[in-house]
VEXVO-487472 format. One record per residue (C-alpha): residue in one letter; x, y, z. Coordinates in steps of 0.2 Angstrom, whole numbers, plus 5000, padded with zeros to 4 digits. Example, Ala and Ser with C-alpha at 12.3 -4.5 7.8 and 13.67 -1.06 7.14 Angstrom:
BEGIN
A506249785039 S506849955036 
//
This chain:
BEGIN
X521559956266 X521060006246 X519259966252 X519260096268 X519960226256 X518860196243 X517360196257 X517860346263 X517960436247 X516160356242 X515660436258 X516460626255 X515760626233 X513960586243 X514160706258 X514560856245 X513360806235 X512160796247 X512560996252 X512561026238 X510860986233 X510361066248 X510961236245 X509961236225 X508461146231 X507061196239 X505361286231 X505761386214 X504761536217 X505461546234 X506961686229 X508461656242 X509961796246 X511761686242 X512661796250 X513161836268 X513262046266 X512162176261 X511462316260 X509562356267 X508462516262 X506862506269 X505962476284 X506562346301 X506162316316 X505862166328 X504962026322 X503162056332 X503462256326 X503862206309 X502262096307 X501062236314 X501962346301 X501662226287 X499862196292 X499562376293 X498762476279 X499762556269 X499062746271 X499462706292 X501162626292 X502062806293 X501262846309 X501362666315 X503462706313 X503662866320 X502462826335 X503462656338 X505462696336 X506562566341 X507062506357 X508062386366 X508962316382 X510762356380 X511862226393 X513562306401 X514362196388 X513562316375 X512362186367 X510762226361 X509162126366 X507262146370 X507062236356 X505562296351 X504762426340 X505362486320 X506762606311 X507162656295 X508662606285 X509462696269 X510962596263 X511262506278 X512562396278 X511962216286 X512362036287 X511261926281 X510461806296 X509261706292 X507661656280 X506061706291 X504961676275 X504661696258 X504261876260 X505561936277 X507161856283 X508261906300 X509762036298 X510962106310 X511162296307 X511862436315 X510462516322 X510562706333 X509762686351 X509462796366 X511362756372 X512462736355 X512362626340 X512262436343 X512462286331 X510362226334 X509462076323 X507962146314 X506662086303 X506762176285 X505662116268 X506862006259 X506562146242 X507362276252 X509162186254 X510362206241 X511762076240 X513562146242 X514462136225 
//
């Protein structure tokens, strides 16, 4: 019986240690958001709009946004999907989704559509969110 407990306990010390090394690893120069809200001022939009944007030369981008707004399928259950195109955030508040890559990760913001505003995920460069304090 002392042996199972001790086991088990052996087992739980490793198993958060193992979590975590996982959340402190990784690559040093790679900067990682800790938090789960925040706050976006910048430019989004769906991850294929989003790379066009990035790729595009810096004196074209503005015409590359206001020719390409935002758009998306939005189901009788008011979800968002299909999205494509770019919109411009100031201050947004989103939650943070997931690491894309070292330069642009996934949010979920509230973005205006033709038909109302809807909770949509969105590509944004990872400079532009601001954690929640």
């Amino acid at each position: 019986m002392k042996y199972l407990l001790a086991s088990t306990l052996v087992a739980l010390v490793a198993a958060a240690s193992t979590a975590a090394t996982a959340q402190t690893s990784g690559n040093s120069d790679t900067p990682r958001l800790q938090c789960a809200i925040g706050y976006v001022t910048g430019i989004g939009g769906s991850a294929q709009s989003f790379r066009e944007y990035l790729a595009t030369p810096e004196r074209d981008r503005y015409r590359l946004l206001a020719d390409n707004p935002i758009q998306c399928k939005v189901s009788d259950e008011a979800r968002a999907s299909g999205c494509t195109g770019l919109t411009s955030l100031r201050h947004e508040k989103v939650s943070v989704y997931d690491d894309i890559d070292n330069e642009t990760m996934s949010v979920v913001a509230r973005v205006e559509l033709e038909h109302g505003t809807y909770p949509v995920i969105i590509s944004v460069r990872r400079q532009d969110v601001k954690c929640e304090e």
